[in-house]
C-alpha positions in Angstrom: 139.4 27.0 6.4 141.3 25.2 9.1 142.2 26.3 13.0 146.1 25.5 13.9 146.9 25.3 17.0 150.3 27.3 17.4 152.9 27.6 20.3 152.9 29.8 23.2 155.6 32.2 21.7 153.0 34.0 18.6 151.2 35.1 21.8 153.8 38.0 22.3 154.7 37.8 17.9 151.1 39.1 17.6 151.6 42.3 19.6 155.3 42.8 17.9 153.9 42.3 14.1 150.8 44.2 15.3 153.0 47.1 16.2 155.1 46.2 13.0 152.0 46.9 10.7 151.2 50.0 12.5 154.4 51.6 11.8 153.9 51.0 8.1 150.7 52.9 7.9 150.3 54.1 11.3 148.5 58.0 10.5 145.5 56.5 8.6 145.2 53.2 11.2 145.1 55.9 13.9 143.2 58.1 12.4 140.1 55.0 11.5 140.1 54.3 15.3 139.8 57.4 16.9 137.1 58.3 14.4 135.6 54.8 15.6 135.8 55.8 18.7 134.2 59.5 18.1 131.4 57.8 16.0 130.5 55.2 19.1 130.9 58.4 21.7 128.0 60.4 19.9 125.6 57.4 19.1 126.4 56.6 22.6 125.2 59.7 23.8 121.3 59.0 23.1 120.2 57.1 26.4 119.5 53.1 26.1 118.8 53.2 21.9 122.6 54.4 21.9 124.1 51.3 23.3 121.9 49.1 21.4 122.8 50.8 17.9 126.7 50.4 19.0 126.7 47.2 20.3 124.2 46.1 17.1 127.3 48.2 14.7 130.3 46.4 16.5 130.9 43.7 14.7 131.2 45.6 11.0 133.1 48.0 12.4 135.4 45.4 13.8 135.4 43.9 10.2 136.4 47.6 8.8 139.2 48.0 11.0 141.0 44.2 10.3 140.3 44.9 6.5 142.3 48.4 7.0 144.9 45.7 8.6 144.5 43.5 5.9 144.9 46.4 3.5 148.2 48.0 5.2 149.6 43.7 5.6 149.2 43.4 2.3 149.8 47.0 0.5 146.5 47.6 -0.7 144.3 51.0 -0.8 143.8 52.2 2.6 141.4 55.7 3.2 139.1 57.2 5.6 136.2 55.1 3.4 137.4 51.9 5.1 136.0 52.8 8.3 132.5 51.7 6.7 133.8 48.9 4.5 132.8 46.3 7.5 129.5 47.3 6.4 129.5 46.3 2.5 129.2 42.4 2.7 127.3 39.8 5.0 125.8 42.7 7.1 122.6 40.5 8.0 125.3 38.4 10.1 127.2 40.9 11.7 124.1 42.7 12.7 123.0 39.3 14.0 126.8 38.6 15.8 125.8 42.2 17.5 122.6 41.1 18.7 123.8 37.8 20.0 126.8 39.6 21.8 123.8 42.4 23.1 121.2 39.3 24.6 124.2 36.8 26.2 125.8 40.3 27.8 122.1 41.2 29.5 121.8 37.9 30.4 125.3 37.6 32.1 124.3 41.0 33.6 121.4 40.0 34.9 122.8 36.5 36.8 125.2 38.9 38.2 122.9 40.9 39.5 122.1 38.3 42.3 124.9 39.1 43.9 124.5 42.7 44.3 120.2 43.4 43.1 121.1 44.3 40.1 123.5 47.6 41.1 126.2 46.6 38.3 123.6 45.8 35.5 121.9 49.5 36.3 125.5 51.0 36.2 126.3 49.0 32.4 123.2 49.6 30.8 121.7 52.8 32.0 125.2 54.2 33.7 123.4 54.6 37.8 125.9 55.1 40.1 125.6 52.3 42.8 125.1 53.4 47.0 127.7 53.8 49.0 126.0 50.9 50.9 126.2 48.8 47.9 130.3 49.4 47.5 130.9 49.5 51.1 129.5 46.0 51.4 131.4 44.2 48.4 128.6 43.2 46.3 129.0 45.0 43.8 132.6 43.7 43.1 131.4 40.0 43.6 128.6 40.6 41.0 131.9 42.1 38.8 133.6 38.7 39.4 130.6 36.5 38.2 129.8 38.8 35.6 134.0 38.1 34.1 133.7 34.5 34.1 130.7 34.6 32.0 131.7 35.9 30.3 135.2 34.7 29.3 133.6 31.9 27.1 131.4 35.2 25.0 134.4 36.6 24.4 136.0 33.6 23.4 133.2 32.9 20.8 133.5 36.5 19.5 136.8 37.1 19.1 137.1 36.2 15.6 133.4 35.6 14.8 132.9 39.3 12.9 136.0 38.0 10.4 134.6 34.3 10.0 131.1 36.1 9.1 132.5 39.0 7.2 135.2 37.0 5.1 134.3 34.0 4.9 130.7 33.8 4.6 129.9 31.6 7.9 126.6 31.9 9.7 126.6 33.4 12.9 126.0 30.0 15.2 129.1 28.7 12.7 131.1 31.6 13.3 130.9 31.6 17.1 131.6 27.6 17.4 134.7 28.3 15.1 135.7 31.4 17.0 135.6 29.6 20.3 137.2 26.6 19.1 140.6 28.6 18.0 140.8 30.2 21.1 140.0 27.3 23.4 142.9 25.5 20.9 145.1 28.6 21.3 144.8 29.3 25.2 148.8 29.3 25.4 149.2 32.0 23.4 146.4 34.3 24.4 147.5 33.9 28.0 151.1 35.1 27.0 149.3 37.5 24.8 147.2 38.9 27.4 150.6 39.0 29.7 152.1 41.2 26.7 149.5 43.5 26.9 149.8 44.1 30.8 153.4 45.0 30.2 152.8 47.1 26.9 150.2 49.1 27.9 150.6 49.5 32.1 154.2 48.4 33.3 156.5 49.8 30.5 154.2 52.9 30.5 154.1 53.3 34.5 158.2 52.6 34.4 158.3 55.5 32.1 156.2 58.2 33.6 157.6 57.5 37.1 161.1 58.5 36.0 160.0 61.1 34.2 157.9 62.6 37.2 161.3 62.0 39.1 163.9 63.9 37.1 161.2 66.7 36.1 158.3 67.0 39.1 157.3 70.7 38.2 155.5 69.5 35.1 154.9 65.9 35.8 151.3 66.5 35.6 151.4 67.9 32.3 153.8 65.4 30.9 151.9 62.5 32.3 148.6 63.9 30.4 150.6 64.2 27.0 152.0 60.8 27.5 149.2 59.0 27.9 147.5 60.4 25.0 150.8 58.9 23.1 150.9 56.2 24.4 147.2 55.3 23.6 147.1 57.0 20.5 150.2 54.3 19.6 148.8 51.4 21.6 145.0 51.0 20.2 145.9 51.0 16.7 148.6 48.4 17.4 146.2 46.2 19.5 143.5 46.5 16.8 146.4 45.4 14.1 147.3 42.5 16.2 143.5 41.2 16.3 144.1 40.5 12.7 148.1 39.3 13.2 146.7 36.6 15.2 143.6 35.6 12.7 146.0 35.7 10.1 148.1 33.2 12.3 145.2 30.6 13.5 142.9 30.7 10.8 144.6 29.2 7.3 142.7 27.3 3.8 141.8 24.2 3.5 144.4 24.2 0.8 147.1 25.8 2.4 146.8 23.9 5.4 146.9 20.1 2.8 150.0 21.9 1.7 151.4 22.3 5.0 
């Protein structure tokens, strides 16, 4: 397994083939994540051990939804039994990738919260509603601001860790360093990536529902309601299918790559 480094263009290719791969299969893709979603909202609901279970089950259900990817990519079996396919092999490691992900998150938290006492690590992990003191006086937003540079680098190390644990059998600390290592290689892309997203999910979107509250204002609210729920119903699956357009792009064999 090797990590290429590619050019800035695949940044926006991985949101067009992502969307590509949704359209061939795109009522079961949709369907797997809003049952994900449903499934996180109810284990969610049971204070504190909620958010540890989730964050713990993240990383296989990540793996279930880029092997329903992987399955649509490639024409193979696709049903509502993929959702827990994530599950089936190296589950030690995922379980492991979540608790990682759970300790440096508290830990970020919890150096952000010496810029505001704490207020946005009691609003993440317990959902308390800061003072009006504490947002009047811009703390809280400066603890935000340390608390996204921290964690840039996690996310970097997780973005394909769950895959390099799940599929090819690396150990946690292994699949981290890799992880971070094709995105540091990668930055190019993932900025123009990340730019792609802005305008697919926020400009195009606000472009659309402003001229449609213009030429129909009686039932703008209405339309702007069903919208959205299109529009996200469209644009999570296709994000999710893009995670696994871009592995599929950085991450290549050892043989393949000699090949190359």
């Amino acid at each position: 397994m090797q990590a290429l480094t590619l050019n800035t263009a695949h940044g926006w290719r991985w949101l067009t083939e992502g969307f590509r791969i949704f359209r061939k299969n795109h009522l079961m893709l949709t369907f797997l994540v809003v049952s994900y979603w449903m499934l996180m909202a109810i284990v969610n609901v049971i204070p504190m051990i909620g958010t540890v279970v989730t964050t713990l089950c993240i990383p296989a259900f990540s793996v279930s939804l880029m092997n329903a990817c992987r399955n649509i990519d490639k024409g193979g079996p696709l049903g509502p039994q993929t959702l827990f396919s994530g599950f089936q092999k190296n589950l030690r490691a995922l379980i492991t990738l979540g608790a990682i992900y759970l300790a440096a998150t508290v830990g970020i938290l919890a150096v952000s919260s010496l810029a505001d006492d704490g207020a946005l690590m009691r609003l993440m992990l317990a959902g308390h509603k800061p003072d009006e003191a504490v947002l009047a006086s811009g703390e809280l937003m400066r603890a935000l601001q340390v608390a996204l540079i921290l964690l840039c680098p996690l996310i970097m190390a997780y973005w394909y860790a769950p895959i390099l644990a799940s599929w090819h059998g690396l150990s946690p600390g292994k699949a981290l360093f890799f992880s971070f290592v094709a995105c540091a290689r990668n930055w190019r892309a993932f900025l123009v990536y990340s730019l792609a997203i802005v305008v697919a999910a926020t400009v195009l979107p606000g472009l659309l529902l402003g001229t449609l509250a213009a030429l129909l204002p009686d039932g703008a609210a209405l339309l702007t309601v069903l919208l959205t729920v299109v529009l996200i119903l469209i644009l999570a699956p296709t994000l999710f299918a893009s995670f696994y357009v871009s592995y599929r792009d950085v991450f290549v064999s050892s043989d393949t790559a000699s090949d190359a």
